[in-house]
Residue frames as a rotation matrix with the C-alpha (Angstrom) as fourth column:
UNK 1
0.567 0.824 0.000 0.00
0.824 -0.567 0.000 0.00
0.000 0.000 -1.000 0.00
UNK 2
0.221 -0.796 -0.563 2.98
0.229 -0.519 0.823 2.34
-0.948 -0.311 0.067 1.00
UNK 3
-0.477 -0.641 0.602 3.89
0.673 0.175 0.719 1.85
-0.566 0.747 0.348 -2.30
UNK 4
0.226 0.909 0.350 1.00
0.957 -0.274 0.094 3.43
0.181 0.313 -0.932 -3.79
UNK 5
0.732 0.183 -0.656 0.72
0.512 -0.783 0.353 6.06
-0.449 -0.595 -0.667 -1.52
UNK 6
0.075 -0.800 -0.595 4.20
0.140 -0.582 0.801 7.18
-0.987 -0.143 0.069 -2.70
UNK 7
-0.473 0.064 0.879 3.06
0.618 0.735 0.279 7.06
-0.628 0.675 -0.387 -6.25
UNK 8
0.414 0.902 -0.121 0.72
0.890 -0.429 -0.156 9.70
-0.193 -0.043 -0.980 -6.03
UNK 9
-0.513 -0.714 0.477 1.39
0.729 -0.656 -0.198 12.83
0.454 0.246 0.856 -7.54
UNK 10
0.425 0.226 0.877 -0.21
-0.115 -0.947 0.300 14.67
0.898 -0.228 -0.376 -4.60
UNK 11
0.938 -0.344 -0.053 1.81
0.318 0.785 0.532 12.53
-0.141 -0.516 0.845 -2.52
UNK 12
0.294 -0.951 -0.101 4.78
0.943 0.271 0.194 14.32
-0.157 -0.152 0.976 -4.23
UNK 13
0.010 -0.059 0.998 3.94
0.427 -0.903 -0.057 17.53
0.904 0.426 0.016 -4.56
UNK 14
0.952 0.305 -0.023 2.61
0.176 -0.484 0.857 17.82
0.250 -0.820 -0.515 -0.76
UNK 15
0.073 -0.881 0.468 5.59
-0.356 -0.461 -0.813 19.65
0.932 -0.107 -0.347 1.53
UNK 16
-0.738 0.112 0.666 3.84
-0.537 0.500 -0.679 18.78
-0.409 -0.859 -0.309 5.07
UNK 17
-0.176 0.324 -0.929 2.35
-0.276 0.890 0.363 15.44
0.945 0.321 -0.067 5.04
UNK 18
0.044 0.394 0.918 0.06
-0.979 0.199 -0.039 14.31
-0.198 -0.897 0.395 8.43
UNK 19
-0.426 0.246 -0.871 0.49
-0.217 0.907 0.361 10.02
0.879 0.342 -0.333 8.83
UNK 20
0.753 0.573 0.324 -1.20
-0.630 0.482 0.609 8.44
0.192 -0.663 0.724 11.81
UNK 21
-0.706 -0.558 0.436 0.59
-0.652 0.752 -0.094 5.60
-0.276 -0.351 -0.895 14.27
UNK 22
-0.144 0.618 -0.773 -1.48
-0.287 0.721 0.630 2.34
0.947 0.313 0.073 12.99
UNK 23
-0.653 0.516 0.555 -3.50
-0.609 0.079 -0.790 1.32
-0.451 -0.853 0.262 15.92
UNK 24
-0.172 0.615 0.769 -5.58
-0.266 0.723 -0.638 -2.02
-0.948 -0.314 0.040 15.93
UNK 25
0.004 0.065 0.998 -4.97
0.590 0.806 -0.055 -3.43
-0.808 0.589 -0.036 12.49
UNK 26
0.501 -0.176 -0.847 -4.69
-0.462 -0.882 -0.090 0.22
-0.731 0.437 -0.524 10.81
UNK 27
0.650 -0.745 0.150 -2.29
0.736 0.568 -0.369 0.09
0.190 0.351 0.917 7.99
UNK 28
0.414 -0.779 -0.471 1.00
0.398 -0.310 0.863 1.31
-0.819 -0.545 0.182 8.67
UNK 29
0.952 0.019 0.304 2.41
0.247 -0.631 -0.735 4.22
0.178 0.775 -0.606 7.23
UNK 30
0.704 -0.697 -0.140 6.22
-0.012 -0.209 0.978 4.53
-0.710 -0.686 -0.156 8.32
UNK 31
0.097 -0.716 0.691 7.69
0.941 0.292 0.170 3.04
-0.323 0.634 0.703 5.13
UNK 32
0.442 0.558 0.702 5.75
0.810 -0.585 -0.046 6.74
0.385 0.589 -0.710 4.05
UNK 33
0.978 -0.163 -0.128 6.61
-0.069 -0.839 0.540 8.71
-0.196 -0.519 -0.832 6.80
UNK 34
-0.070 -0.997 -0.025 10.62
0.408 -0.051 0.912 7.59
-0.911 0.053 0.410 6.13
UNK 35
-0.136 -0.507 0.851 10.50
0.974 0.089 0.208 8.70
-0.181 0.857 0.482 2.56
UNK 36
0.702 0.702 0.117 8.92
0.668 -0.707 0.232 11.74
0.245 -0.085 -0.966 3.44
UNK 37
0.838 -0.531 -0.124 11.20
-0.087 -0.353 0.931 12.66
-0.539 -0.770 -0.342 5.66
UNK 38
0.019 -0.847 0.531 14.32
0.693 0.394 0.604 11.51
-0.721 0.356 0.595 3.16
UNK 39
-0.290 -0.330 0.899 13.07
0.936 -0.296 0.193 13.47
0.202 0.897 0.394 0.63
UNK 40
-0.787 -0.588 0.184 12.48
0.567 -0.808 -0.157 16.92
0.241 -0.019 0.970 2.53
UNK 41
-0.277 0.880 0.386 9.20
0.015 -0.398 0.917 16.97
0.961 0.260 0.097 3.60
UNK 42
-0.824 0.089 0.559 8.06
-0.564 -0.039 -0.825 17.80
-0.052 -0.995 0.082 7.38
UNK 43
-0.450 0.427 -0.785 6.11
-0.107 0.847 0.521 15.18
0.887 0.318 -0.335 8.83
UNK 44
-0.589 0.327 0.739 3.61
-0.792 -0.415 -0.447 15.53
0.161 -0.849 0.503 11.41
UNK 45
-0.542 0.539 -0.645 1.01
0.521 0.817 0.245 12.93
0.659 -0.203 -0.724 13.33
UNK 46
0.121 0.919 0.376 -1.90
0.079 -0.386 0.919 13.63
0.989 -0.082 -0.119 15.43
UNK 47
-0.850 -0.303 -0.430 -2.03
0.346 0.293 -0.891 14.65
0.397 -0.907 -0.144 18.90
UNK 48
0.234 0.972 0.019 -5.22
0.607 -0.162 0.778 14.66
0.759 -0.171 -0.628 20.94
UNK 49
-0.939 -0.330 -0.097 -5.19
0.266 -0.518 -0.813 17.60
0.219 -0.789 0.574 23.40
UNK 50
-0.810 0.572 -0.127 -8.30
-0.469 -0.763 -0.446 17.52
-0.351 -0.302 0.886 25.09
UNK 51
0.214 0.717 0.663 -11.33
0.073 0.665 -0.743 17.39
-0.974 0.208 0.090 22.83
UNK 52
0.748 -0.015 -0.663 -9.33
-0.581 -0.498 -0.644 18.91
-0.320 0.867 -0.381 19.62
UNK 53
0.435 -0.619 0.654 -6.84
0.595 0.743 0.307 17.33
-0.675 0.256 0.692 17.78
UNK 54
0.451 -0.751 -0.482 -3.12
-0.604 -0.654 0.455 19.13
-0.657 0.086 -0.749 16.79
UNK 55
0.949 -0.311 -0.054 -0.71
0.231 0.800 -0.555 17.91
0.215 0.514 0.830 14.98
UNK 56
0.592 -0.806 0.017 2.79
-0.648 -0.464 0.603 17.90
-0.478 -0.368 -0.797 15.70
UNK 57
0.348 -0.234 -0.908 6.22
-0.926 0.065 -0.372 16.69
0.146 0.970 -0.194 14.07
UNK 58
0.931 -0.365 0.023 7.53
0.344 0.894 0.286 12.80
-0.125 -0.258 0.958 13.51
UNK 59
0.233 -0.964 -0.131 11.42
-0.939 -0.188 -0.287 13.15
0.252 0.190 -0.949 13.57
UNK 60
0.205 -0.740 -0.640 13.89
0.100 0.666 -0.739 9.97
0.974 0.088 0.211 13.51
UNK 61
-0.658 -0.613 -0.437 14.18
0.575 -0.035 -0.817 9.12
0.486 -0.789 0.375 17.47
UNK 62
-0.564 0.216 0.797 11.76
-0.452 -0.889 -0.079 11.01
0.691 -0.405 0.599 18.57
UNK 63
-0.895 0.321 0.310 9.93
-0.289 0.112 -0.951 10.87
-0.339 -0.941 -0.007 21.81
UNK 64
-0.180 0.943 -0.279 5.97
-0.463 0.169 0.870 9.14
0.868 0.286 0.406 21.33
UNK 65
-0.732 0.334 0.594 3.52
-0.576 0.163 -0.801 8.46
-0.364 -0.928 0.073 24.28
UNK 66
-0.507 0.841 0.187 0.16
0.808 0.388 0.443 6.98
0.300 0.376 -0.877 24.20
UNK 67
-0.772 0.346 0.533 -2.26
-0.347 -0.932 0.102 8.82
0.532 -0.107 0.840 24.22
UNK 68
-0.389 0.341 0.856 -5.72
-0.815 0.305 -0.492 8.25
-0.429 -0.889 0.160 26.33
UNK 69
0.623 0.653 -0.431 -6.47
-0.756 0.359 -0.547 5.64
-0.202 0.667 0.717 23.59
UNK 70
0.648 -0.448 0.616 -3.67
0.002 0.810 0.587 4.08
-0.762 -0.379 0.525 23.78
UNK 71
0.777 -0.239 0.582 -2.30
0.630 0.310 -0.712 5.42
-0.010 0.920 0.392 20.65
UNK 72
0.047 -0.983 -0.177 1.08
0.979 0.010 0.202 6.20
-0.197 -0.183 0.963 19.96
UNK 73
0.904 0.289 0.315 1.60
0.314 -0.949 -0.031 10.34
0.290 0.127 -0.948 19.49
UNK 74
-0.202 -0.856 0.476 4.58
0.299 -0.517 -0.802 12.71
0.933 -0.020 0.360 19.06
UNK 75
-0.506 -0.134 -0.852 4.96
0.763 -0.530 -0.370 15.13
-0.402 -0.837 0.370 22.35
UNK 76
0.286 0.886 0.364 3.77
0.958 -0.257 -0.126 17.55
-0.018 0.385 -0.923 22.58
UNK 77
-0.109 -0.607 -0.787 5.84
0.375 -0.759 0.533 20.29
-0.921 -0.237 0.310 21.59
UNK 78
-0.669 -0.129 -0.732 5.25
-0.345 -0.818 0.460 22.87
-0.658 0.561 0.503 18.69
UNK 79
-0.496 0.853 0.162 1.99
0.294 0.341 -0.893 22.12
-0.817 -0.395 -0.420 17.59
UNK 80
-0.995 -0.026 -0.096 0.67
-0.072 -0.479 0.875 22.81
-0.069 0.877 0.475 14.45
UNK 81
-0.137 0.970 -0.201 -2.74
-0.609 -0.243 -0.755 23.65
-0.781 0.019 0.624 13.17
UNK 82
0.220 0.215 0.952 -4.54
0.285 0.919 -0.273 21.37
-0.933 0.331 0.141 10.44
UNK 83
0.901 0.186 -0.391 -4.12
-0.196 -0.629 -0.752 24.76
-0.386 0.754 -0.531 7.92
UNK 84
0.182 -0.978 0.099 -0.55
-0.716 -0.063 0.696 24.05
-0.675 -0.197 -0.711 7.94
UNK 85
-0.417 -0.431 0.800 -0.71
-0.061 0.892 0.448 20.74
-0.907 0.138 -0.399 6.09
UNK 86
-0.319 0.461 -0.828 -0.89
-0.907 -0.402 0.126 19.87
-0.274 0.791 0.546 2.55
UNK 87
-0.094 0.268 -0.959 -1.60
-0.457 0.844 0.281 16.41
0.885 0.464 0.043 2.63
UNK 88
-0.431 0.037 0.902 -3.56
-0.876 0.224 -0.428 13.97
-0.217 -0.974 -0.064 5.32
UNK 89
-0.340 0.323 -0.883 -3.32
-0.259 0.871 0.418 10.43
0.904 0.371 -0.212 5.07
UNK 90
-0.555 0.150 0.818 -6.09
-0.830 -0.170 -0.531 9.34
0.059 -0.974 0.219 7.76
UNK 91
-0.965 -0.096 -0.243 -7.18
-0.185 0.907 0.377 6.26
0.184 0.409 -0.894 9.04
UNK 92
-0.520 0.850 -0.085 -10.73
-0.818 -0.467 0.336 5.27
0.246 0.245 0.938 8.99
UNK 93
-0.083 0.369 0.926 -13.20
-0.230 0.897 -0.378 2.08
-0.970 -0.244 0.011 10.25
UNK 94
-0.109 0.329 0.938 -15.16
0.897 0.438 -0.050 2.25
-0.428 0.836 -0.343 6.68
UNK 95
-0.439 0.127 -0.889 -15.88
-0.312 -0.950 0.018 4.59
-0.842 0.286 0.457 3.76
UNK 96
0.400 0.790 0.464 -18.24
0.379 0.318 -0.869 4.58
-0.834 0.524 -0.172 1.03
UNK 97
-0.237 -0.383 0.893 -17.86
0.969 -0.027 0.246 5.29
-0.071 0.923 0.378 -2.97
UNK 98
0.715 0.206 0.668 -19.19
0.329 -0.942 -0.062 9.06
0.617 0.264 -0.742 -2.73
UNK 99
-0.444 -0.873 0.200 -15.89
0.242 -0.333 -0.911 9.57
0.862 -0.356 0.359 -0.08
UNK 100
0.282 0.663 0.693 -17.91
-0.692 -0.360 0.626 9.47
0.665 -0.656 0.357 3.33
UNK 101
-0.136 -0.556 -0.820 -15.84
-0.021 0.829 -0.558 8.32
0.990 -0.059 -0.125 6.01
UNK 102
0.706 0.476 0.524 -16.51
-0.446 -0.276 0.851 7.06
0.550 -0.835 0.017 9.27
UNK 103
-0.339 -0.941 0.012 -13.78
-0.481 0.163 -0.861 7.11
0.808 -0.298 -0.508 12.08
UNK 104
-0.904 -0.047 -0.424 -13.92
0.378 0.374 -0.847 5.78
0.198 -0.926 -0.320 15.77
UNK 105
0.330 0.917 -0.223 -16.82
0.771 -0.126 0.624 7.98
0.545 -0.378 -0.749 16.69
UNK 106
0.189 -0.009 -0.982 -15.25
0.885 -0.433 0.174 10.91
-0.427 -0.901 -0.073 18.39
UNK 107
0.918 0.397 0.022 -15.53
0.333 -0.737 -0.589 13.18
-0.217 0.548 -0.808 15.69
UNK 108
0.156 -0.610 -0.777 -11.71
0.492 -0.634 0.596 14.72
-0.856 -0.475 0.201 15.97
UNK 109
-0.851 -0.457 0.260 -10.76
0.447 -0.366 0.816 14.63
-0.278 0.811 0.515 12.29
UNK 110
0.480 0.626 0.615 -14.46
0.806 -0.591 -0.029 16.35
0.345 0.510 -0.788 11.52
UNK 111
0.828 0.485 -0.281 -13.29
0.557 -0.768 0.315 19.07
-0.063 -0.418 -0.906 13.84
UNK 112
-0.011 -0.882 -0.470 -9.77
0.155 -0.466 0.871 19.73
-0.988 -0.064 0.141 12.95
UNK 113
-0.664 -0.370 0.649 -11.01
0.494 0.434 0.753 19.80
-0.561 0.821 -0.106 9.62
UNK 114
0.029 0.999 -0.028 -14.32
0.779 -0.040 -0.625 21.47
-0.626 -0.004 -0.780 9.94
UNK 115
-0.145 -0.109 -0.983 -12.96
-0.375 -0.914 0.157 24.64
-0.916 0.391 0.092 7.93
UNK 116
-0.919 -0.334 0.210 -12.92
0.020 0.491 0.871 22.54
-0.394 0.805 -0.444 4.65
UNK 117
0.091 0.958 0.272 -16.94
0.796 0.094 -0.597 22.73
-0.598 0.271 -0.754 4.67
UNK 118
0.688 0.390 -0.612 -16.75
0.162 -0.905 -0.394 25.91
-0.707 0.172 -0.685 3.45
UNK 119
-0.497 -0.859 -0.124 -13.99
0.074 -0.184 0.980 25.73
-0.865 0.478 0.155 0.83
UNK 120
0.305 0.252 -0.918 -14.64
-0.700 -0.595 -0.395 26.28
-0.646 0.763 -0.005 -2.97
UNK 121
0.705 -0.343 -0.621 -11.95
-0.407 0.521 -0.750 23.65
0.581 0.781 0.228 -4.67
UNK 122
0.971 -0.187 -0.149 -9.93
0.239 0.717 0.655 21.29
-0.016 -0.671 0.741 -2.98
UNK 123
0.413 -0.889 0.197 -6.48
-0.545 -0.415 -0.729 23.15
0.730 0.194 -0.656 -2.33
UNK 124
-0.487 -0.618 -0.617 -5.05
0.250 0.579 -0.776 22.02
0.837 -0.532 -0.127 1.10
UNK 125
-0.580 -0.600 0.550 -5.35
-0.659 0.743 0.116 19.91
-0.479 -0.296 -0.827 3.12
UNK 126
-0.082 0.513 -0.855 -6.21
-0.561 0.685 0.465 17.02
0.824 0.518 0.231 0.71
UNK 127
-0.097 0.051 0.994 -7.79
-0.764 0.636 -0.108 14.25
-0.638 -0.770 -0.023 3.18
UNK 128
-0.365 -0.532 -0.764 -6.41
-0.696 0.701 -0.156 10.71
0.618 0.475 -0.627 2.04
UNK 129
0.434 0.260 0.862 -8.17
-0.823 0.504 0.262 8.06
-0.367 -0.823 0.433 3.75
UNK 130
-0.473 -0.797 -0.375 -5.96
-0.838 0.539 -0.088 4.79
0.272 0.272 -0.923 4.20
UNK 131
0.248 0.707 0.662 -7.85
-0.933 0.358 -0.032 1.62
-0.259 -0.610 0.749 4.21
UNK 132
-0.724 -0.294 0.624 -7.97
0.009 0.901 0.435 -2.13
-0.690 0.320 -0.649 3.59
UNK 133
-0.707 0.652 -0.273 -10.57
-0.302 0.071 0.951 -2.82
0.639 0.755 0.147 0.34
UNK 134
-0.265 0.726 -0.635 -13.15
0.826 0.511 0.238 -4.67
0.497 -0.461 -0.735 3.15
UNK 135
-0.849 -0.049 -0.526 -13.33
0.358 -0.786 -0.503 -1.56
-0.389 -0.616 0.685 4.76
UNK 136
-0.934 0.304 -0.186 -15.83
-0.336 -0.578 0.743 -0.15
0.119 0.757 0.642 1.60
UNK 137
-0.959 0.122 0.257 -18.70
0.232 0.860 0.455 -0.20
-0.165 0.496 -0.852 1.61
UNK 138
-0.420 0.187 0.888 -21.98
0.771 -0.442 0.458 0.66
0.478 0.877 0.042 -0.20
UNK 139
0.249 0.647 0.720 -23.61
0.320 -0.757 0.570 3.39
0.914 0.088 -0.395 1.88
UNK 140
-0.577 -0.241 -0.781 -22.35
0.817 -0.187 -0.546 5.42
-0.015 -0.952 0.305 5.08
UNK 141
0.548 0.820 -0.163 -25.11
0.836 -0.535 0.123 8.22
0.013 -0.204 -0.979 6.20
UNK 142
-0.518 -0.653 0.552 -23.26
0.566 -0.746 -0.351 11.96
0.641 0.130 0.756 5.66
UNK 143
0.340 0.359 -0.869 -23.90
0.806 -0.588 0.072 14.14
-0.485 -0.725 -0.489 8.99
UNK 144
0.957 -0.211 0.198 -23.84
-0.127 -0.921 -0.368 18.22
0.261 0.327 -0.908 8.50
UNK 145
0.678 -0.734 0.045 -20.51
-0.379 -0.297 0.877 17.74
-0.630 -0.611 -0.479 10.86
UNK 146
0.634 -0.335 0.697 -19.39
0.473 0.881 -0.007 14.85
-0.612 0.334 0.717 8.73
UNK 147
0.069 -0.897 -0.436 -15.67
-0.566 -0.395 0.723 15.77
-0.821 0.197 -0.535 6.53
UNK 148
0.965 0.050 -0.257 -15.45
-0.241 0.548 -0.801 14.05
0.100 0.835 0.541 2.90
UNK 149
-0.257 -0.885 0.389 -12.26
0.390 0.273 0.879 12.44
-0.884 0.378 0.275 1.94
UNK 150
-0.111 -0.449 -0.886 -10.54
-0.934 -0.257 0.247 13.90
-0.339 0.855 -0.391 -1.26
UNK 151
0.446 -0.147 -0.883 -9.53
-0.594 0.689 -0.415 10.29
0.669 0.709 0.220 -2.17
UNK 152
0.593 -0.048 0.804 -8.93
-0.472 0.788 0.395 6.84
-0.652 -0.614 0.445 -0.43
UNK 153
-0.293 -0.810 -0.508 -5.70
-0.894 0.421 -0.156 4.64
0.340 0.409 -0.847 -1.17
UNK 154
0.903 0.259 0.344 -6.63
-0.385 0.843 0.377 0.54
-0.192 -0.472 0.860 -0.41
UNK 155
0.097 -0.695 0.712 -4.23
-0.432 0.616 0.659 -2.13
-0.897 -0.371 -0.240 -0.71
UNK 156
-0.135 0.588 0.797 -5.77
0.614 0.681 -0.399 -2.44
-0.778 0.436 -0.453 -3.81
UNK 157
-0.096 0.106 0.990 -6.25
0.898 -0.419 0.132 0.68
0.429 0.902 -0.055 -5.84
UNK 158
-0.708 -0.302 -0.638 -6.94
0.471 -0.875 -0.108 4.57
-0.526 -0.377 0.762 -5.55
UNK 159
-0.244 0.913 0.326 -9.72
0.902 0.090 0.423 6.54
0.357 0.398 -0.845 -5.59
UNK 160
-1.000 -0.020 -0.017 -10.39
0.022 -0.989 -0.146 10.23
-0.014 -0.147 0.989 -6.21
UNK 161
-0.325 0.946 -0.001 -13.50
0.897 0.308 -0.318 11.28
-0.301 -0.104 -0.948 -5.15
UNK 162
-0.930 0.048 0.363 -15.18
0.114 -0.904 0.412 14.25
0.348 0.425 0.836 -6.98
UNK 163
-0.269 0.956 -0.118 -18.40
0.133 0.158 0.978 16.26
0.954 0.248 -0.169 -5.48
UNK 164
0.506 0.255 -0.824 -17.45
0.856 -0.030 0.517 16.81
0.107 -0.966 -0.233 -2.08
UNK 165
-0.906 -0.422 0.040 -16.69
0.423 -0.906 0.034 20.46
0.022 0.047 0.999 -2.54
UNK 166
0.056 0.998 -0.037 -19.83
0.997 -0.058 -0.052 22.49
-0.054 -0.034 -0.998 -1.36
């Protein structure tokens, strides 16, 4: 899948690039975050502070905690905002073919994202959702709160979704 991912020519255009620690069968994005990082891009992961969700940077060696979930997470030093990033590969339970994803249930990535409702054309942050192909599937309900993926990467193929610009 990694492979893929690094395929993408928004994948190689992005400068900052958000990956996630895989967490209960997730896929794993490190092979990503090392090339990222090799080839000059700043690499950041989520950190939950609260009910919001930061982001902050991955570095070679660096310090990670759990968080109250149990998921790994950078410290929590120099913090970044979600505007900051031009690419977010995020992980997801399931998503549907119109790009409606549904996460754990605690909403974070709607709300660190919620500015995007209001955008015009998809500039930045693209949201990448990283799944397995079983993940899909044919209908997920779209809340007002609810964040589209740009495009979903499987193990299997890639998929740009178009239409979720309001």
């Amino acid at each position: 899948m990694w492979r893929r991912i690094l395929g993408l020519g928004v994948y190689r255009q992005a400068r900052t690039i958000a990956v996630y620690h895989a967490f209960d069968g997730e896929p794993a994005l490190a092979r990503v975050a090392e090339d990222a990082a090799r080839h000059g891009k700043r690499v950041y992961a989520p950190v939950i502070v609260r009910q919001h969700m930061y982001f902050a940077p991955v570095t070679p060696g660096a310090l990670l905690r759990p968080n109250l979930f149990g998921i790994s997470e950078p410290a929590l030093e120099r913090l970044i905002d979600a505007r900051h990033l031009d690419l977010v590969l995020a992980p997801l339970v399931a998503f549907d073919t119109r790009g409606v994803r549904m996460g754990m249930g605690r909403g974070y990535y709607d709300r660190a994202f919620r500015f995007l409702r209001h955008r015009k054309s998809w500039t930045r942050p693209k949201l990448l959702g990283i799944a397995w192909s079983f993940q899909q599937v044919p209908h997920l309900p779209k809340q007002p709160w609810d964040i589209p993926l740009w495009g979903i990467v499987t193990e299997i193929s890639f998929q740009r979704f178009t239409g979720n610009v309001e």
